[in-house]
C-alpha positions as CSV (number, residue, x, y, z in Angstrom):
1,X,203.4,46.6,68.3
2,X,202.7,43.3,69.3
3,X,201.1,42.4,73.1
4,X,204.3,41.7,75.5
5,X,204.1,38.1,76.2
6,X,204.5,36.7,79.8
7,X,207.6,35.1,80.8
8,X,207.9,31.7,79.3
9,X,211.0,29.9,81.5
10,X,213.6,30.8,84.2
11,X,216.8,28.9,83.8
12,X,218.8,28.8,87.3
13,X,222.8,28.0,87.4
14,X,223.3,26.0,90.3
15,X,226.7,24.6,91.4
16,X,225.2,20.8,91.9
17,X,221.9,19.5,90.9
18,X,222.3,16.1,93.5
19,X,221.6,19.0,96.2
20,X,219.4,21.6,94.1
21,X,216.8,19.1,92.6
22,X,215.7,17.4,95.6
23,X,215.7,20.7,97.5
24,X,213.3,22.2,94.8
25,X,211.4,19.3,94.8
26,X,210.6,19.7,98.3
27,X,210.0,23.3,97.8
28,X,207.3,23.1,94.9
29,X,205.8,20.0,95.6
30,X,207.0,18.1,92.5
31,X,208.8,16.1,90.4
32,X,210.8,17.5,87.3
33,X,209.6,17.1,83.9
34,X,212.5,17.0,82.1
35,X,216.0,15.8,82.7
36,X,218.6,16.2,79.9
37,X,222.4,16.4,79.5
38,X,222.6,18.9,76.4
39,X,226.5,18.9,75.8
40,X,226.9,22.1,77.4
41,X,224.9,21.9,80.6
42,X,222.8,19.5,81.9
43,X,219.5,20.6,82.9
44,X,216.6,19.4,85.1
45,X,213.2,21.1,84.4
46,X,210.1,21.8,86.5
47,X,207.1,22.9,85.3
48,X,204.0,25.1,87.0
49,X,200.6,25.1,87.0
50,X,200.4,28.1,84.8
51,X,202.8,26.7,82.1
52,X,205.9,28.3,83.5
53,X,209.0,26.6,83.7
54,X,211.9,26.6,85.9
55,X,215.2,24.8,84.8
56,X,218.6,24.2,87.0
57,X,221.6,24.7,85.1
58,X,224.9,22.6,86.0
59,X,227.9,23.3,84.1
60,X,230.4,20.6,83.5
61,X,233.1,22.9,84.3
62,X,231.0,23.7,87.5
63,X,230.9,28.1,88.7
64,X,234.9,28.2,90.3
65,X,232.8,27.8,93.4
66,X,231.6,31.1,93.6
67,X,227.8,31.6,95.0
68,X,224.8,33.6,93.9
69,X,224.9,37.1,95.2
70,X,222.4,39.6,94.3
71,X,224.4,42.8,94.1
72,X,226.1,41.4,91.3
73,X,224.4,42.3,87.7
74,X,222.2,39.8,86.7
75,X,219.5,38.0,88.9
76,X,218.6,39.8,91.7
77,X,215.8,37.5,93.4
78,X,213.4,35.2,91.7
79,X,209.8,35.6,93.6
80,X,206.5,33.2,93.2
81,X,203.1,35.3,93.3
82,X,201.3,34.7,96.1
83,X,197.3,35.8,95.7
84,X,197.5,37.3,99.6
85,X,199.0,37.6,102.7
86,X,197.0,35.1,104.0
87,X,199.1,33.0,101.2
88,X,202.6,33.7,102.2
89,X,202.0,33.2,105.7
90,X,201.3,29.6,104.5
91,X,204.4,29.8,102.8
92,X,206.4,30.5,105.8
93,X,204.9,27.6,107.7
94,X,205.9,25.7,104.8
95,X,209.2,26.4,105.5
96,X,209.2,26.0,108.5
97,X,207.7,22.7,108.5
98,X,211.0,21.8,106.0
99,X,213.7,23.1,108.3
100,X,214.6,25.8,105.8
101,X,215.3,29.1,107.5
102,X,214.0,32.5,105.9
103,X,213.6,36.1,107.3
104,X,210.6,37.4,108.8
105,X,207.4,38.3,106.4
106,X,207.6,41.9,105.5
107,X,204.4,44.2,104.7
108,X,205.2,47.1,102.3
109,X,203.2,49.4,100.2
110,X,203.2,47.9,97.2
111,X,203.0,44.2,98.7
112,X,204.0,41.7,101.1
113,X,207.3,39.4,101.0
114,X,209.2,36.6,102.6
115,X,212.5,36.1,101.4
116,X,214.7,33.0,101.7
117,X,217.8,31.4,99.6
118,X,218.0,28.2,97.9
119,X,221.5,26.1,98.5
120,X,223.2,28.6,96.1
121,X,222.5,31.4,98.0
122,X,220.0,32.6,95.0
123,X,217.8,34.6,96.1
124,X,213.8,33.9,96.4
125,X,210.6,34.8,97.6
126,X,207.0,34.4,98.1
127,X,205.6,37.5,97.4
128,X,201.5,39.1,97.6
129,X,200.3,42.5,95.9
130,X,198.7,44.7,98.7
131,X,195.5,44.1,99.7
């Protein structure tokens, strides 16, 4: 059987990309690599250190208004790996520094998280295996 490969890309839906893409930017730190009306969709791309990829979605027919919610089947939360703590503490000054509000940092067992949403409502976090 072959080796399970990582994950390659992450394609959000977001409800408009003139609000979205400047908030990610903000968040990550960087520009997009890759903006492109496909027919469809139009996307916007960013790309991490590790080769991963993150795209926005927009829809021309746009999502009836409705936002992200977790309970739903699909996405439940999209997390970035932290390597510690001492990591996502950073994180949350981060966001504090930009004004954008999370919950507190919660240690766990199996790791430690701090959750927040994007303008959709999706679901993120920055998240750190125990130590």
């Amino acid at each position: 059987m072959p080796v399970l490969p990582t994950i390659g890309h992450l394609a959000l839906t977001v409800t408009d990309l003139a609000v979205s893409v400047p908030w990610y930017e903000r968040l990550l730190g960087s520009e997009p690599v890759l903006d492109e009306d496909t027919g469809p969709f139009r996307h916007v791309v960013f790309a991490f250190p590790d080769g991963m990829l993150l795209g926005l979605h927009q829809f021309p027919e746009g999502t009836g208004g409705e936002r992200f919610d977790e309970r739903r089947p699909g996405l439940d939360h999209l997390s970035f790996a932290c390597a510690k703590r001492e990591e996502v503490q950073a994180w949350q000054q981060r966001l504090d520094d930009m004004g954008i509000p999370h919950g507190d940092i919660v240690d766990a067992s199996y790791g430690t998280g701090l959750s927040f949403q994007d303008p959709d409502n999706i679901a993120l976090e920055f998240f750190a295996p125990p130590a």
